[in-house]
BASE-501106 format. One line per 2 residues: number of its first residue (from 1); their letters; for each residue x, y, z of N, C-alpha, C. Coordinates in nm, 4 decimals, always signed. Layout:
% BASE-501106
NUM = A = X:Y:Z:X:Y:Z:X:Y:Z | ... .
END
This chain:
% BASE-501106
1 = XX = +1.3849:-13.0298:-12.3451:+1.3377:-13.0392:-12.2103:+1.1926:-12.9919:-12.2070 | +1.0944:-13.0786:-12.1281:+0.9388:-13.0419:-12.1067:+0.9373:-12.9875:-11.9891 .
3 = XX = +0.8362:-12.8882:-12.0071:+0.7777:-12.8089:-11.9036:+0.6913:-12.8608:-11.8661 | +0.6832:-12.8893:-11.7195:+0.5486:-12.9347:-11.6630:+0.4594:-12.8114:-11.7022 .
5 = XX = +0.3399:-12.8506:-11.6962:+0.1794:-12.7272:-11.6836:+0.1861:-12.7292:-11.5323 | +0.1729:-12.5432:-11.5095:+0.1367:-12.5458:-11.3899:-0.0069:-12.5466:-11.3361 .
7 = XX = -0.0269:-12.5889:-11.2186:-0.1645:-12.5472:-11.1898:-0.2351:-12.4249:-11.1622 | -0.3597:-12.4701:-11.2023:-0.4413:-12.3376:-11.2375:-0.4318:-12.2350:-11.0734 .
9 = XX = -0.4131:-12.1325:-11.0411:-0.4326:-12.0721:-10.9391:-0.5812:-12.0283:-10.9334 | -0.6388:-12.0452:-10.7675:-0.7031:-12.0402:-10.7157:-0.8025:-11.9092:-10.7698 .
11 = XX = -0.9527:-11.9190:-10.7532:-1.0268:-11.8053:-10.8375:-0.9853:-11.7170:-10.7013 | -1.0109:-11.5931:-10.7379:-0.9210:-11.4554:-10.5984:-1.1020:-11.4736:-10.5177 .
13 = XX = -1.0670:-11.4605:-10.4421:-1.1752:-11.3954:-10.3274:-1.2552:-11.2667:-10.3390 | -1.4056:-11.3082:-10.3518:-1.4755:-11.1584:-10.3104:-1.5359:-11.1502:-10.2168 .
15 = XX = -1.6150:-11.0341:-10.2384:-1.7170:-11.0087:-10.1616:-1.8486:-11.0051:-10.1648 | -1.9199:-11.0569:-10.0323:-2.0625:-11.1031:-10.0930:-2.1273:-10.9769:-10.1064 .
17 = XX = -2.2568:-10.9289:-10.2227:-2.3167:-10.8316:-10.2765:-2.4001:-10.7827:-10.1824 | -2.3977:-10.6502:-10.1530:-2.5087:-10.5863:-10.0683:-2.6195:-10.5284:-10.1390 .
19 = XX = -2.6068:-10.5248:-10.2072:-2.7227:-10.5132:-10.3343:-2.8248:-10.5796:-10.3365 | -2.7888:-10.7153:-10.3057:-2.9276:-10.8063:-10.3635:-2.9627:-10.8816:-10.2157 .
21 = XX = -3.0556:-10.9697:-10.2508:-3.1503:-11.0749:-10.1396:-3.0418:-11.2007:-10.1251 | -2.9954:-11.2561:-9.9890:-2.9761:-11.4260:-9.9955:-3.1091:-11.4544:-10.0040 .
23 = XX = -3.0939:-11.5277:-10.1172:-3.2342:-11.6457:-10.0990:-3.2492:-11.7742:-10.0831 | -3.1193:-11.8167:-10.1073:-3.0664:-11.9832:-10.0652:-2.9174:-12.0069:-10.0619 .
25 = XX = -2.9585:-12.1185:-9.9401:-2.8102:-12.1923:-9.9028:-2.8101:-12.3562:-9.9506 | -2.7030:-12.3658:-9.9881:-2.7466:-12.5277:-9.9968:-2.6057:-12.5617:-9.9866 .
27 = XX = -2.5871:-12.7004:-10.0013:-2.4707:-12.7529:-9.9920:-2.5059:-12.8892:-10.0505 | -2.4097:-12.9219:-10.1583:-2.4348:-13.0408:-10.2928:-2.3432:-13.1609:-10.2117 .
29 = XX = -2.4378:-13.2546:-10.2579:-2.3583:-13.3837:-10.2045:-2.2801:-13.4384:-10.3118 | -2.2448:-13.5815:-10.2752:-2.1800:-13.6918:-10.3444:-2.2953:-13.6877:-10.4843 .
31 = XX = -2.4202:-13.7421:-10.4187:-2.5067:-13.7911:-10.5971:-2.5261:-13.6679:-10.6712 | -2.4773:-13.5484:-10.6264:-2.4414:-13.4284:-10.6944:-2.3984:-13.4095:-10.8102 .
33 = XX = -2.2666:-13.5478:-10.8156:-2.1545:-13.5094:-10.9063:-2.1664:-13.5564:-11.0122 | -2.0855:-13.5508:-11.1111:-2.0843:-13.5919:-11.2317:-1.9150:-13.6973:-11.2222 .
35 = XX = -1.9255:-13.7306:-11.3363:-1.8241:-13.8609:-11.3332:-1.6619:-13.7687:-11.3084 | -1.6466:-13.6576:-11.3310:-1.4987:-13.5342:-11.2834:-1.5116:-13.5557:-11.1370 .
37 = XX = -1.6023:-13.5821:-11.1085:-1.6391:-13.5269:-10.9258:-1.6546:-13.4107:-10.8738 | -1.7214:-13.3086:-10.9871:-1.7692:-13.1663:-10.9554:-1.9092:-13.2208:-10.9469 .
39 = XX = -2.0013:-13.1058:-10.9324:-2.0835:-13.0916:-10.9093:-2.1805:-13.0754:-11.0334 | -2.3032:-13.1526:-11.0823:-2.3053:-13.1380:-11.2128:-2.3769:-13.0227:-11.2464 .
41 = XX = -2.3493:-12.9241:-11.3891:-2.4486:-12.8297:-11.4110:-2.5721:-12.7923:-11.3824 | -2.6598:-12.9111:-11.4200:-2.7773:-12.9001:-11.3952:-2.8251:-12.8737:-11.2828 .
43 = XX = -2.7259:-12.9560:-11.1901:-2.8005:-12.9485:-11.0646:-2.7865:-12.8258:-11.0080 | -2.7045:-12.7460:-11.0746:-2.6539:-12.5781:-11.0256:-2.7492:-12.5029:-11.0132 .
45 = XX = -2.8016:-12.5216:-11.1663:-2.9075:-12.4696:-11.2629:-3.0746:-12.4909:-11.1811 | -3.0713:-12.6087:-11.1772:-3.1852:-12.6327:-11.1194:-3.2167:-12.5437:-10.9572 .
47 = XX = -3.0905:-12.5231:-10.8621:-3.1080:-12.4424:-10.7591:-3.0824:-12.3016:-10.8086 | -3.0447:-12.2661:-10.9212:-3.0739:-12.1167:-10.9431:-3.2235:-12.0602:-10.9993 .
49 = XX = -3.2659:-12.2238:-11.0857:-3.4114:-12.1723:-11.0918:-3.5104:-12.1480:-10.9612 | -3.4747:-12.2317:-10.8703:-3.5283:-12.1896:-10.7265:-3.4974:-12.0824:-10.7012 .
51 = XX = -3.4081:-12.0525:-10.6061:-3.3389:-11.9020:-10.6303:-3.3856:-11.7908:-10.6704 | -3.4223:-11.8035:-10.7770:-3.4119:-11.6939:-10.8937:-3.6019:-11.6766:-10.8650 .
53 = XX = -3.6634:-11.7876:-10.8501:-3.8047:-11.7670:-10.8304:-3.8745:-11.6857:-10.7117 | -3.7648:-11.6833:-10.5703:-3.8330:-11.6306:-10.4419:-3.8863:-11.4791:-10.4656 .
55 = XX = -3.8198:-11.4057:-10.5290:-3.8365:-11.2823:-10.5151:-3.9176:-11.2403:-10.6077 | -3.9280:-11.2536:-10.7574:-4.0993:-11.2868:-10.8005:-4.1712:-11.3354:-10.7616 .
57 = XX = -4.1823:-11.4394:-10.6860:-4.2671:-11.5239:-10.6131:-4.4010:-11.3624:-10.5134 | -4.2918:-11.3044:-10.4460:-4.3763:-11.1894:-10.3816:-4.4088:-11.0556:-10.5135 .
59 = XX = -4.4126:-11.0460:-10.6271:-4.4787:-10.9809:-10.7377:-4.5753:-11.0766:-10.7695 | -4.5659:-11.1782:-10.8038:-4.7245:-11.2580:-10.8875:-4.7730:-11.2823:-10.8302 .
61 = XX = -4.7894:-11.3454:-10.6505:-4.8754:-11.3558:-10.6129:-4.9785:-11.4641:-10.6568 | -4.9398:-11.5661:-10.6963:-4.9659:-11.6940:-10.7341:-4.8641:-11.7705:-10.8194 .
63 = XX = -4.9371:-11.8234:-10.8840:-4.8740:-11.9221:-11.0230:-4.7509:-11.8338:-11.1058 | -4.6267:-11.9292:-11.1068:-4.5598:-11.8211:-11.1945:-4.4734:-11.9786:-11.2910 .
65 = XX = -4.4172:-11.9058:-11.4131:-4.3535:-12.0357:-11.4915:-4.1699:-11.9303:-11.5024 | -4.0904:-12.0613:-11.5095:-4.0269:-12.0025:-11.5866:-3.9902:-12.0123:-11.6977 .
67 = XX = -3.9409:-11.8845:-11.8196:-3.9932:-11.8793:-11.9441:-3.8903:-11.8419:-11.9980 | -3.7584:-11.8070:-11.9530:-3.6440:-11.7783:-12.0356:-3.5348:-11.7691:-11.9530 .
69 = XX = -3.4395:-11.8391:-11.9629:-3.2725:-11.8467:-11.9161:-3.1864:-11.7329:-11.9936 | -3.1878:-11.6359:-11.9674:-3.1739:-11.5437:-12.0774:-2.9986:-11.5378:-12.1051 .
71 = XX = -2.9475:-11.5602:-12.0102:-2.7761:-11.5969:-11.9777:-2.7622:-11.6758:-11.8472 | -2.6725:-11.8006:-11.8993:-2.5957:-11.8458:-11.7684:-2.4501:-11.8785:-11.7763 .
73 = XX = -2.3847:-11.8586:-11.6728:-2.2321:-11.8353:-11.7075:-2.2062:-11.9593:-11.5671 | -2.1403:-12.0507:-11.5930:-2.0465:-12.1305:-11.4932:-1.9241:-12.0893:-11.4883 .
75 = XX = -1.8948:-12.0206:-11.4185:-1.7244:-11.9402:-11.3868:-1.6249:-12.0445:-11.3114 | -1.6427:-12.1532:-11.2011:-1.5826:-12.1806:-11.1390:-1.6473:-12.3151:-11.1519 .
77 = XX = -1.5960:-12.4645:-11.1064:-1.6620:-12.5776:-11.0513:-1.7025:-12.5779:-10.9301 | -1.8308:-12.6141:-10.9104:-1.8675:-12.6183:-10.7840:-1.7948:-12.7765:-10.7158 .
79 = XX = -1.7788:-12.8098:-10.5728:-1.7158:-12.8974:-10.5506:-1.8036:-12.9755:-10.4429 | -1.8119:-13.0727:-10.3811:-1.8813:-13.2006:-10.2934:-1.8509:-13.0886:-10.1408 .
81 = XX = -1.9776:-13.0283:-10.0908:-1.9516:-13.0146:-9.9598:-1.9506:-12.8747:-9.9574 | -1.9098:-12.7978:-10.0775:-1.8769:-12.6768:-10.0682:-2.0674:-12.5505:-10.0461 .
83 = XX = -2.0342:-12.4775:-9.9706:-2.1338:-12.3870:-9.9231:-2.1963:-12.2974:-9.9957 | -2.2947:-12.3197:-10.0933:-2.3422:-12.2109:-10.2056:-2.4981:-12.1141:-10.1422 .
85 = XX = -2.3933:-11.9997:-10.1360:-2.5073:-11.8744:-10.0974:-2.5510:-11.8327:-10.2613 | -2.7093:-11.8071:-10.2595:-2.8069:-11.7591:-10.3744:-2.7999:-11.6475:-10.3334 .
87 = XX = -2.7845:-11.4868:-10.4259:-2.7995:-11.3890:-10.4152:-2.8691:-11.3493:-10.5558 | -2.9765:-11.2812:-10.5263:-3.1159:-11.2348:-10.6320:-3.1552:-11.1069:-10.6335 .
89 = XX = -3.1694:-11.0810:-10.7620:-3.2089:-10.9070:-10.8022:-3.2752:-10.8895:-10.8338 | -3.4231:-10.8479:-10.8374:-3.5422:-10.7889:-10.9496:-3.4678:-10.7023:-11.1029 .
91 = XX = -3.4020:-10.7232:-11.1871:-3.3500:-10.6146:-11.2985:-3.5102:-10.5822:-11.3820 | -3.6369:-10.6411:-11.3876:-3.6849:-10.5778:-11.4476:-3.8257:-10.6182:-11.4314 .
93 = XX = -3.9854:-10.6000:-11.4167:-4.0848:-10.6183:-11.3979:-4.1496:-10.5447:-11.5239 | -4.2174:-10.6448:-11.5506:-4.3131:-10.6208:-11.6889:-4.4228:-10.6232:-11.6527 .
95 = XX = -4.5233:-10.6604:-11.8032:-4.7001:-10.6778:-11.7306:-4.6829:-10.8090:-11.6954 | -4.6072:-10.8991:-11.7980:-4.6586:-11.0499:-11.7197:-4.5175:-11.1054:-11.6692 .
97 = XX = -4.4656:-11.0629:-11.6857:-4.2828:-11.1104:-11.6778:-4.2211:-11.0328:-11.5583 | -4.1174:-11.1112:-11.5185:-4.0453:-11.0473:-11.4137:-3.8855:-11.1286:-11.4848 .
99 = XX = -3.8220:-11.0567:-11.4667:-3.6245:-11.1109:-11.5077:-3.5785:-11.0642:-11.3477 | -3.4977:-11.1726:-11.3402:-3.4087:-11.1123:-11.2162:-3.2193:-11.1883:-11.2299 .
101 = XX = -3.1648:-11.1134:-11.1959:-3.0251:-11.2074:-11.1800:-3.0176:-11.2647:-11.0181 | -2.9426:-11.3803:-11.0712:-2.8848:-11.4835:-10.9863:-2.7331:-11.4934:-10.9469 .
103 = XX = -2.6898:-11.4529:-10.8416:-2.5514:-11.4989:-10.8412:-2.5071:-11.5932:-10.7125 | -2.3984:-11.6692:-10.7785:-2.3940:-11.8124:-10.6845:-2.2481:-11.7850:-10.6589 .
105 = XX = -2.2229:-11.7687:-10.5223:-2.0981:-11.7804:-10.4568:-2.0698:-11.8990:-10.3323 | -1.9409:-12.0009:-10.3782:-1.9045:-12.0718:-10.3208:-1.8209:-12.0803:-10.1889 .
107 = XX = -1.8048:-12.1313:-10.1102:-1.7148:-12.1176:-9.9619:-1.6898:-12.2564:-9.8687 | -1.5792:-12.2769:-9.9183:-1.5277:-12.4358:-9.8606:-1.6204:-12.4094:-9.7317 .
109 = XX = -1.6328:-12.5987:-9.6836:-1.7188:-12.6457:-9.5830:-1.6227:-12.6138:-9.4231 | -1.4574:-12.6401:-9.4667:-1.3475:-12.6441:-9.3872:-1.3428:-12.4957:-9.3668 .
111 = XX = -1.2849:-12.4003:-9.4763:-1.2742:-12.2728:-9.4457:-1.3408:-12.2052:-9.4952 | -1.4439:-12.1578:-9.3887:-1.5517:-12.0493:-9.3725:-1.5262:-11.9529:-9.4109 .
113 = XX = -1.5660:-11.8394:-9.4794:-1.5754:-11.6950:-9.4489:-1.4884:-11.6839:-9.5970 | -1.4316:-11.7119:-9.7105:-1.3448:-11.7071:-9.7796:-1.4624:-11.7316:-9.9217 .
115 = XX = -1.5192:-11.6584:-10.0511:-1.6052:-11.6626:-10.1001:-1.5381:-11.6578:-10.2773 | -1.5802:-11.7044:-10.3668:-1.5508:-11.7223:-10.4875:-1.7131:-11.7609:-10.5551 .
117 = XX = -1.7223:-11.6364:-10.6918:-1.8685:-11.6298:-10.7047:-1.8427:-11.7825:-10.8220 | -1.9064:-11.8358:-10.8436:-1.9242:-11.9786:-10.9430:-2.0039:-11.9336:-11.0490 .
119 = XX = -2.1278:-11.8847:-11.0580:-2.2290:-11.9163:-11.1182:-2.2868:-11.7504:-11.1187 | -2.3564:-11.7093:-11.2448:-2.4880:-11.5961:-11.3004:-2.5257:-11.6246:-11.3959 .
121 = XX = -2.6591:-11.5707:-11.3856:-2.7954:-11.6108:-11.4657:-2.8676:-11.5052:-11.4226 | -2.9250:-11.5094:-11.5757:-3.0479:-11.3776:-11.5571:-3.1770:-11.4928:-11.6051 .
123 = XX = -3.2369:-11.4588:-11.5498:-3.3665:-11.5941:-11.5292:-3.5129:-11.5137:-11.5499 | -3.5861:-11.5388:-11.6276:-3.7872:-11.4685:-11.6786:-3.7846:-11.5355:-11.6328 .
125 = XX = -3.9583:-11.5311:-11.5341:-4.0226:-11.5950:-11.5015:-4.2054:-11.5278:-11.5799 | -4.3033:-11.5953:-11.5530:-4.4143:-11.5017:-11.6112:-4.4934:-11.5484:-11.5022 .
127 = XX = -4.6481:-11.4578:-11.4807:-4.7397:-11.4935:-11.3899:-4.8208:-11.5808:-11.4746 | -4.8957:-11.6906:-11.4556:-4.9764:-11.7765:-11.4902:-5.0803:-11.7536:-11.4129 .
129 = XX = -5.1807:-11.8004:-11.4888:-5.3365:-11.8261:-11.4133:-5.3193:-12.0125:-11.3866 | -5.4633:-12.0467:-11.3167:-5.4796:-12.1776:-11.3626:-5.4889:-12.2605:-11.4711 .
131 = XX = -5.4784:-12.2095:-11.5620:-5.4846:-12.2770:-11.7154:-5.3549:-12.2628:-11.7511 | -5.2556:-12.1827:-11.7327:-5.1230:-12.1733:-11.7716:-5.1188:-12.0985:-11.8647 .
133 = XX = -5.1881:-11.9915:-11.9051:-5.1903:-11.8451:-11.9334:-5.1466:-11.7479:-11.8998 | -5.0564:-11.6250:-11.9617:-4.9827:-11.5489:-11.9001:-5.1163:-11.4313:-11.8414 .
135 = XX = -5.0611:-11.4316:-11.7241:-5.1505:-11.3069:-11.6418:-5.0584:-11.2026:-11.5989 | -5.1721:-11.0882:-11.5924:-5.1020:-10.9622:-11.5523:-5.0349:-10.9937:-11.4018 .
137 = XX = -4.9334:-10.8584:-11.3577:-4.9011:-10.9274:-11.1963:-4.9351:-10.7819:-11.1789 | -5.0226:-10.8105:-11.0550:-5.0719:-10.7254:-10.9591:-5.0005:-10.5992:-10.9486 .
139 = XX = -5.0739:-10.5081:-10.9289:-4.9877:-10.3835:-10.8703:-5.0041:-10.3421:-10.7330 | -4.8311:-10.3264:-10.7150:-4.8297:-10.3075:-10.5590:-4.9009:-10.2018:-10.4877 .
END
């Protein structure tokens, strides 16, 4: 006799971080997806490099690149519709570098208020000049 596989149970519910900055909301469409009908990596990736940039953005004070993905973890699939809050940390300021983590928590479009984190990344960025040279970042 075969055992059906059961299905995977639901990731548990947290809570959103008081620790860090929202820095973005977004919500992924249909041309989002990939051929599963999640939401494809990149495009995760690509709004955590946004994300991940606002809050260096106010240390460099101009031009900044980013220069190292230092970890990224996809914990959950993101899904068509579903509500992704950006939450961002400064972990470390250098002379030309800034690292910060990223964390991405999801929340159906239908039921509000109910949160499952998807996505972290610790993300360098560096200050650039106009030539694309690493520059010092200002002191506050």
């Amino acid at each position: 006799m075969s055992t059906l596989p059961q299905p995977t149970p639901p990731a548990a519910t947290v809570e959103l971080p008081t620790d860090q900055v929202l820095v973005l909301k977004v919500i992924p469409m249909p041309g989002d997806c990939n051929a599963n009908g999640d939401i494809f990596g990149g495009w995760v990736m690509a709004q955590v490099d946004l994300a991940g940039s606002v809050l260096p953005a106010r240390y460099a004070q101009g031009r900044m690149a980013t220069v190292a993905v230092n970890e990224f973890i996809f914990k959950q699939p993101v899904r068509v519709g579903d509500i992704l809050s950006f939450f961002s940390k400064v972990t470390r300021i250098g002379r030309t570098s800034i690292t910060v983590k990223v964390e991405v928590f999801a929340e159906s479009f239908r039921t509000q208020g109910s949160y499952i984190k998807v996505t972290e990344a610790l993300v360098t960025y560096v200050a650039i000049d106009e030539e694309g040279r690493p520059r010092e970042i200002p002191k506050s």
